[in-house]
C-alpha angles and dihedrals in degrees: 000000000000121000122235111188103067084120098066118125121193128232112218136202126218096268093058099259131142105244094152156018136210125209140200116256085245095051086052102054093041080060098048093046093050094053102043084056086050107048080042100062089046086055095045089037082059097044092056089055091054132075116279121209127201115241102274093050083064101049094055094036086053086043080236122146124234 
């Protein structure tokens, strides 16, 4: 697998410790794709798992008229 992080860059504190990281726009994105996928298969994943209602089961679930 390829990494994608061989742009980080490190912010430092003034004891010499790591308390940070910048990252390239690109990288970024990559990362927030990734996680959105991600967070969005375990919700449909979910939904799968729960009861579905026709149209009309909704509507009157939600007290909303067709």
């Amino acid at each position: 697998m390829k990494n994608i992080f061989v742009d980080k860059k490190f912010i430092i504190n003034s004891n010499g410790e790591k308390v940070g990281v910048l990252l390239n726009m690109d990288t970024y994105r990559k990362m927030e794709l990734f996680y959105e996928d991600f967070i969005l298969g375990k919700k449909m994943a979910k939904a799968k798992k729960s009861k579905s209602y026709s149209l009309k089961e909704a509507a009157k679930k939600l007290k909303y008229e067709l």
